[in-house]
MINU-546212 format. One line per field, with one value per residue (C-alpha): chain; residue in three letters; z, y, x. Coordinates in Angstrom, 3 decimals, decimal comma. Layout:
<atoms>
chain = (A; ...) .
resn = (ALA; ...) .
w = (Z; ...) .
v = (Y; ...) .
u = (X; ...) .
</atoms>
This chain:
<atoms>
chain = (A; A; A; A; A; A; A; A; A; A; A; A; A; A; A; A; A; A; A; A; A; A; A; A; A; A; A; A; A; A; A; A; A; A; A; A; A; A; A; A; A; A; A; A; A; A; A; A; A; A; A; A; A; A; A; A; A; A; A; A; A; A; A; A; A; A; A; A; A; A; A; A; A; A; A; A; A; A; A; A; A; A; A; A; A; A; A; A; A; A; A; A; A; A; A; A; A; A; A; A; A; A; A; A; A; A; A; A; A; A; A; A; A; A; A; A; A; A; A; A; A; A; A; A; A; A; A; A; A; A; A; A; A; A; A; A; A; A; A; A; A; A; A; A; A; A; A; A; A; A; A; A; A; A; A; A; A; A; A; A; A; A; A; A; A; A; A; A; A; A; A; A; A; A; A; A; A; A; A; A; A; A; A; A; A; A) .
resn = (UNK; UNK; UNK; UNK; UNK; UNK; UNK; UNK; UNK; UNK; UNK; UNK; UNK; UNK; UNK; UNK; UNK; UNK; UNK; UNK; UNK; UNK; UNK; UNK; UNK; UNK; UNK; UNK; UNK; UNK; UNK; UNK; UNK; UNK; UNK; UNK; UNK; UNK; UNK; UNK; UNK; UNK; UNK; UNK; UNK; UNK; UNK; UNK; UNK; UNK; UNK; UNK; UNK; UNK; UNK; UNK; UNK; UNK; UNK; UNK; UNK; UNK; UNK; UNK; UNK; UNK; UNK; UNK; UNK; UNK; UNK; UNK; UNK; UNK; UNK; UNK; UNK; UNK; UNK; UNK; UNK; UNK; UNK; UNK; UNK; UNK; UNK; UNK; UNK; UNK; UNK; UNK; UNK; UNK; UNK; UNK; UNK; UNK; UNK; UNK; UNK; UNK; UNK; UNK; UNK; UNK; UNK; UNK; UNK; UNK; UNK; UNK; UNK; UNK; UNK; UNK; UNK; UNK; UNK; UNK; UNK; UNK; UNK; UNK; UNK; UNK; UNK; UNK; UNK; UNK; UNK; UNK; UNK; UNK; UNK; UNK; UNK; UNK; UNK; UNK; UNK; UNK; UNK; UNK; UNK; UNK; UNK; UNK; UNK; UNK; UNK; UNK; UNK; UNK; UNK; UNK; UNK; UNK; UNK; UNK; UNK; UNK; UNK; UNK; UNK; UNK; UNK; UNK; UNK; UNK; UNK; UNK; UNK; UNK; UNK; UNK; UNK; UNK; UNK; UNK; UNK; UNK; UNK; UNK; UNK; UNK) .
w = (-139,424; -139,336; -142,037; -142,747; -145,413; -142,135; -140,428; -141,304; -141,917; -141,531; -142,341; -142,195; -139,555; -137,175; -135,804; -134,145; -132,669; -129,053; -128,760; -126,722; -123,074; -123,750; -121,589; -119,011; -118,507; -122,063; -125,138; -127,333; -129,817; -128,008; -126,733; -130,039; -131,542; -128,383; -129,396; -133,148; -132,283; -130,236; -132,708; -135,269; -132,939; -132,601; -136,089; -136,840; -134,152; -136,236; -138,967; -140,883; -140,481; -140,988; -144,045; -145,655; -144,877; -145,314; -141,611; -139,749; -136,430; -133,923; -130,148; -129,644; -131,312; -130,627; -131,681; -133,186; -135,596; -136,880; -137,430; -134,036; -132,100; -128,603; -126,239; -126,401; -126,813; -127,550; -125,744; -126,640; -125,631; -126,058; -124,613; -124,283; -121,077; -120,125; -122,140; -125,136; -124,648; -126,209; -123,572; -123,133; -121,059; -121,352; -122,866; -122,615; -124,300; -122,012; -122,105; -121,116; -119,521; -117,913; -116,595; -112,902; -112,033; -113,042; -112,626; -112,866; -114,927; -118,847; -121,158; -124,712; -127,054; -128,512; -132,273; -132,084; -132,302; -135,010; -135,328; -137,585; -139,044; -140,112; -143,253; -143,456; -141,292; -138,235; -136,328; -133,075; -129,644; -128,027; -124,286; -122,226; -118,313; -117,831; -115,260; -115,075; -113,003; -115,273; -114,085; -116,842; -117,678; -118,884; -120,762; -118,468; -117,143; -114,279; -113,045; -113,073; -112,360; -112,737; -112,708; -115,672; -116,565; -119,158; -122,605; -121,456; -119,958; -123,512; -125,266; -123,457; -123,707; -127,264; -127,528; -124,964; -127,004; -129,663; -127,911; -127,582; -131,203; -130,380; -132,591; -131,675; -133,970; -131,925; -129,014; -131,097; -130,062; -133,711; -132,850; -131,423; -132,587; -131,028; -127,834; -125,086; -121,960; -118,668; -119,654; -120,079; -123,455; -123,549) .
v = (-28,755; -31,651; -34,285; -37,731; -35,166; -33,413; -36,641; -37,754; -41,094; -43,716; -42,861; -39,007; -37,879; -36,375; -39,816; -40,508; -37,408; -36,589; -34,034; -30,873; -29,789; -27,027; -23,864; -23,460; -21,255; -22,689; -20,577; -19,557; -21,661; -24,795; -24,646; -24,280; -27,055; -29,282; -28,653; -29,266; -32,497; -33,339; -32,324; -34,883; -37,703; -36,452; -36,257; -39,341; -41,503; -39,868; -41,720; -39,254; -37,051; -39,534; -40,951; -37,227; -36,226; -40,003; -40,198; -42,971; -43,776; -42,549; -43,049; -40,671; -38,474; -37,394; -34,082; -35,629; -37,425; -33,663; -32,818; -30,854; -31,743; -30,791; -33,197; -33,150; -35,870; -35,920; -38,631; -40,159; -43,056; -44,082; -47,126; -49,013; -49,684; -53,064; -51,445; -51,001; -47,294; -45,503; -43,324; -41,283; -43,410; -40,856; -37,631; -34,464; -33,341; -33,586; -31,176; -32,778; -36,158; -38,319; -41,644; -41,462; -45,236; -48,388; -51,660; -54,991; -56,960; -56,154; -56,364; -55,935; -56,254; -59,733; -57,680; -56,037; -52,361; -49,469; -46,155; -43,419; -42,795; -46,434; -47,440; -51,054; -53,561; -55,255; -58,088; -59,229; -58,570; -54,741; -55,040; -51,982; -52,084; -52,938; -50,228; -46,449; -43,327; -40,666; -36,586; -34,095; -30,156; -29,501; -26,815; -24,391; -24,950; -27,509; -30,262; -33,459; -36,885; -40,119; -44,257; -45,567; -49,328; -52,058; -50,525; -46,845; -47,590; -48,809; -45,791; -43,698; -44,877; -45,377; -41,583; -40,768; -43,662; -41,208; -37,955; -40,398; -41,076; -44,624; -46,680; -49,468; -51,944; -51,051; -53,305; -56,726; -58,897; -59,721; -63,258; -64,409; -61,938; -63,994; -65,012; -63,842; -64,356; -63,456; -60,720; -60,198; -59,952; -57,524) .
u = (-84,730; -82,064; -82,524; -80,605; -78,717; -76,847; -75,722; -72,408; -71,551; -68,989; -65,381; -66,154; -63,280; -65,359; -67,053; -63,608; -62,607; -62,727; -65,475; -65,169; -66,992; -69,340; -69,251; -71,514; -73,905; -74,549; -74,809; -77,763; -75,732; -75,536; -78,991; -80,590; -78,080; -79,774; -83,192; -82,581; -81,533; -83,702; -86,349; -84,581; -85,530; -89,194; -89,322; -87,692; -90,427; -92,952; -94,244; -95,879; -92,631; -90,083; -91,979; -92,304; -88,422; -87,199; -86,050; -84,607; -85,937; -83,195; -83,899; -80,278; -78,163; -75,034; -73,470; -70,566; -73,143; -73,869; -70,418; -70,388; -67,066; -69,321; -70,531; -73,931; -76,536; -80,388; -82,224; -86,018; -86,888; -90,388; -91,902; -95,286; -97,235; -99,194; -102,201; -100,572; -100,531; -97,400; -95,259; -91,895; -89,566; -86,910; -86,346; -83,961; -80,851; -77,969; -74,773; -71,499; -72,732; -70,494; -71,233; -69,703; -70,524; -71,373; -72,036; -69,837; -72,748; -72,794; -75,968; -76,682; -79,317; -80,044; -80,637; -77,601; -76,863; -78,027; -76,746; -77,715; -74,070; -73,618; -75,177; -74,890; -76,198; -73,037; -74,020; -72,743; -73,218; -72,504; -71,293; -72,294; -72,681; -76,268; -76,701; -75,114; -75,374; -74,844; -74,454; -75,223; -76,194; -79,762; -80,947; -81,689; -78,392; -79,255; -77,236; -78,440; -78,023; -79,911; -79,410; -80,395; -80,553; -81,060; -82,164; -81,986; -78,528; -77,310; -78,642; -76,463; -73,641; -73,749; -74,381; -71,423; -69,440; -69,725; -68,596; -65,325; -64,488; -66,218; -68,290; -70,415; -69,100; -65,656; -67,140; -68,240; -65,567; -64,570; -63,664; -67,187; -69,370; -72,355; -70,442; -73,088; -70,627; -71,894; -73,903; -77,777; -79,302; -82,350) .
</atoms>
């Protein structure tokens, strides 16, 4: 089971490396690394579970964040209806995505970005393209690809920022932290 304790922080080498495709048809190996990770993030949206492990809440993980140079990211993304009622918005692990369009209009989120390699608290604004068409490997070895936009669309390409040696803090303009141009805050 994957624990704060295995994610690697700020300054550690990895988090700015390039990570590597994974073959396909996908190992044993990389399939169980998947699932761990995405077992992390079920943890880590469990209260009970995060409490008793210390977790932090993680909506994504990226393989990089696990000192894994493969690109593979873990995706949960839970959400609440107009009853209150909690649901999964998004989830699956995803081998080798690659976001094959976009669109002109940015958004970010008005609280900033988090990420569970970063310690400290960074304010400012995070620009990402408020929608995204994204084509990826599954599991079981299928391709797939989906539009995603708004808050799921940022989520994903903070993960992929990190299968690029990207940090969020990389895209706070460091000038005008604050400086909401023509983009959409969520």
């Amino acid at each position: 089971m994957l624990t704060m304790k295995d994610i690697i922080r700020e300054g550690h080498p990895t988090l700015r490396k390039v990570a590597k495709e994974v073959d396909t048809p996908l190992s044993e190996e990389d399939k169980a690394l998947g699932q761990e990770m995405m077992e992390f993030l079920k943890n880590s949206q469990d209260p009970e579970m995060a409490e008793k492990y210390e977790l932090r809440s993680g909506v994504g993980l990226a393989a990089p964040q696990i000192n894994e140079q493969k690109r593979i990211i873990a995706v949960l993304i839970p959400a609440i209806d107009e009853n209150g009622e909690e649901f999964i918005l998004f989830e699956d692990v995803m081998y080798n995505p690659r976001i094959i369009s976009h669109s002109v209009q940015k958004a970010a989120l008005a609280d900033g970005e988090g990420c569970l390699s970063i310690d400290r608290p960074i304010e400012g604004l995070v620009p990402r393209h408020e929608r995204i068409t994204v084509e990826w490997t599954d599991a079981e070895g299928n391709k797939k690809q989906q539009r995603f936009r708004d808050y799921e669309a940022i989520v994903i390409q903070h993960e992929i920022d990190h299968l690029n040696g990207k940090l969020f803090f990389d895209r706070i303009d460091p000038l005008q932290p604050y400086a909401a141009r023509d983009f959409k805050l969520l």
